[in-house]
C-alpha positions, 0 to 999 in steps of 0.5 A, spaced: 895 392 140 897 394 133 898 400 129 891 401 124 894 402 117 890 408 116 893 410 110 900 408 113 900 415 117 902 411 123 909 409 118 914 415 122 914 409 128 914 403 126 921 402 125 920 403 134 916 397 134 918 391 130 916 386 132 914 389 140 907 389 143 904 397 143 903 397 149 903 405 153 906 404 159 914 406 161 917 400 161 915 400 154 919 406 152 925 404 157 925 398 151 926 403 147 931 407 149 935 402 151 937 401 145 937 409 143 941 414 146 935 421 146 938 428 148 936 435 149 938 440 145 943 442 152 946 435 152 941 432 157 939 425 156 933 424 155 928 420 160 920 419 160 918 419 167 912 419 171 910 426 172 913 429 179 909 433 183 913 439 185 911 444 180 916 445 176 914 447 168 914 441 164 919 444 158 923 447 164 924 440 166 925 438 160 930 442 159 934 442 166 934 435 166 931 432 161 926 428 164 920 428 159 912 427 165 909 421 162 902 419 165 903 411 165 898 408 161 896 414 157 896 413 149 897 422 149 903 421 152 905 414 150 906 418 143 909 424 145 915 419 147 915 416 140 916 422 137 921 423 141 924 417 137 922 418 131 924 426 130 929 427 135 932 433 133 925 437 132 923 435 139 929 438 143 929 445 138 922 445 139 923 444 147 930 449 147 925 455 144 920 454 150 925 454 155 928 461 152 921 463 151 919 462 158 926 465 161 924 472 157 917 472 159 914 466 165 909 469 167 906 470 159 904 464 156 905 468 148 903 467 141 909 463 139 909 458 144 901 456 142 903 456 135 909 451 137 903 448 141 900 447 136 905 443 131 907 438 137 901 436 138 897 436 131 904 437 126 905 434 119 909 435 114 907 434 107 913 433 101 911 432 094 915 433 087 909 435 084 908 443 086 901 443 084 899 438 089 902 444 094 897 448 091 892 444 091 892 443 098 894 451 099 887 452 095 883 448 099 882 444 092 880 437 096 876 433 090 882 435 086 887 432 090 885 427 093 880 424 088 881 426 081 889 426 083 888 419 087 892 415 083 899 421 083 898 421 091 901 414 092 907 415 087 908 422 088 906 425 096 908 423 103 905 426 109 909 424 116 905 425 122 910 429 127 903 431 132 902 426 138 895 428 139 893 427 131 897 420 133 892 418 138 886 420 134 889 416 128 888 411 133 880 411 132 879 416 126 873 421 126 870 425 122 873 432 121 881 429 123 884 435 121 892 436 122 897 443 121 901 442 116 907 444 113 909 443 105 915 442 102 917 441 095 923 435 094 925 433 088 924 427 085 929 423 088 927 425 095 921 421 094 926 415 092 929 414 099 927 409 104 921 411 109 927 411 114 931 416 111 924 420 109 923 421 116 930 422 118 930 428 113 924 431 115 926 431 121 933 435 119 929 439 116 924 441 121 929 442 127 932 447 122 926 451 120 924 451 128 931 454 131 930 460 126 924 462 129 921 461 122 914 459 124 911 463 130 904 464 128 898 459 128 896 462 121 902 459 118 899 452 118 896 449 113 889 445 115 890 438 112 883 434 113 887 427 114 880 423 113 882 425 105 888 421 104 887 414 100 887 408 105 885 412 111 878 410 112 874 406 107 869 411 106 874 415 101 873 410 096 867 414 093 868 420 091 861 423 094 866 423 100 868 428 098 861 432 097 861 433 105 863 441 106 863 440 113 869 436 113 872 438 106 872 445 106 873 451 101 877 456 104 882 462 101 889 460 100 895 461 104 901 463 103 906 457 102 910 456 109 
C-alpha cells in the first residue's frame, strides 16, 4: 500500500519506507529494525512482538523487557511501531513516565497517564517562525489561517504527526479529524533543515519536555482540525469549507504550551 499525500502528514515515516511496500505485519518491522537499533529509556532493545498472554501491563513490558505487543496485520499497532522509529527518544520517555507512574500507584489509572495517552495516540507538534500563526491556532482562528494565510503555511509552518492513531485515520481522513496539539515557535532557519533533521529536532524537543513532567493535564493540548491544512482533502480548496462550525469550531483561547 502507499502512504496518501494528505497534505504530507504522513512525512515523519517516509524515510521508514523507501522503496518497501506498507504492509503492517511484524516482518515488516523486524525489516526495519534490522537496520535500526531502538532502545527503552532503561537500555533494553526494543522488539515488536505478538501480544502474550500472561497478563503483564503493556508499558510495564515495555520497560522490563523492551518488548512492545503488536497485534499482526493491524494498521494501529503497525504505526505505533513506526513511531517508535521516527521519534524514538519521545517514545521511551513517554514509556519510563508510565512505568514510574504506575509503580507509584498501579492500581490507579491517573490524570497524567490519560493526558500522556492522549498525545501518543493523537499528538502533533506544530512549529512555525511566524508567532501570529500560533496564536491563530490558539484562537480557534481557522478561516485565518489555513485560508486567508494558505499561501504562508507552506513556507512558514510544519505539523509532524507523533499520534499512531491520527496516522491510522489519516489513512481514510474524515470529517471532524481533529489531533492535540503542541506549539512552538522556531526561527527562521529552523524551517530551512531537512525534513529529517525537522522530525529528529522535534523529537529531541518532545522527549525533553515530556522528562520534565511539563505536560500533565489534557487541557494542555491544543485541538487542531487536520482536514484544514492545504492539500489534505480537495474540499479546502474552497474557502466555503470553512464555513462548517461543526468541523472549524470557534472556541477560547488557550494559554500557549
Amino acid at each position: 500500500m502507499r502512504l496518501p499525500s494528505v497534505g504530507g502528514l504522513f512525512a515523519p515515516l517516509l524515510p521508514l519506507f523507501d522503496r518497501r511496500p506498507l504492509v503492517p505485519d511484524l516482518a515488516a518491522l523486524a525489516a526495519l529494525a534490522a537496520a535500526r537499533e531502538l532502545r527503552n529509556a532503561a537500555g533494553r532493545r526494543i522488539a515488536f512482538v505478538a501480544p502474550p498472554a500472561d497478563g503483564l501491563d503493556y508499558e510495564t513490558r515495555i520497560w522490563l523487557t523492551g518488548e512492545v505487543a503488536t497485534r499482526p496485520d493491524n494498521w494501529h499497532d503497525f504505526f505505533n511501531a513506526l513511531v517508535w522509529f521516527a521519534f524514538p527518544n519521545t517514545k521511551a520517555t513517554l514509556n519510563a513516565r508510565h512505568a514510574e507512574l504506575l509503580r507509584q500507584a498501579p492500581a490507579v489509572r491517573c490524570r497524567e497517564r490519560d493526558t500522556l495517552t492522549h498525545f501518543d495516540e493523537c499528538g502533533v507538534v506544530v512549529v512555525a517562525c511566524d508567532p501570529e500563526m500560533l496564536d491563530l491556532v490558539r484562537g480557534f482562528h481557522w478561516r485565518r489561517l489555513f485560508w486567508e494565510r494558505r499561501a504562508d503555511l507552506a513556507q512558514g509552518l510544519r505539523c509532524l504527526v507523533f499520534g499512531h492513531a491520527t496516522y491510522e485515520q489519516l489513512l481514510r481522513p474524515f470529517r471532524g479529524l481533529t489531533a492535540k496539539a503542541v506549539l512552538h515557535q522556531v526561527t527562521p532557519d529552523w524551517l530551512d533543515q531537512s525534513p529529517a533533521a525537522q522530525v529528529a529536532a522535534v523529537d529531541r524537543l518532545l522527549a525533553a519536555d515530556f522528562a520534565v513532567g511539563r505536560y500533565r493535564e489534557p487541557r494542555v493540548w491544543q485541538p487542531l482540525p487536520l482536514l484544514g491544512l492545504p492539500g489534505v482533502t480537495p474540499e479546502n480548496e474552497n474557502a466555503a469549507y470553512y464555513d462548517d462550525q461543526w468541523q472549524f469550531r470557534p472556541g477560547r483561547g488557550r494559554c500557549p504550551v
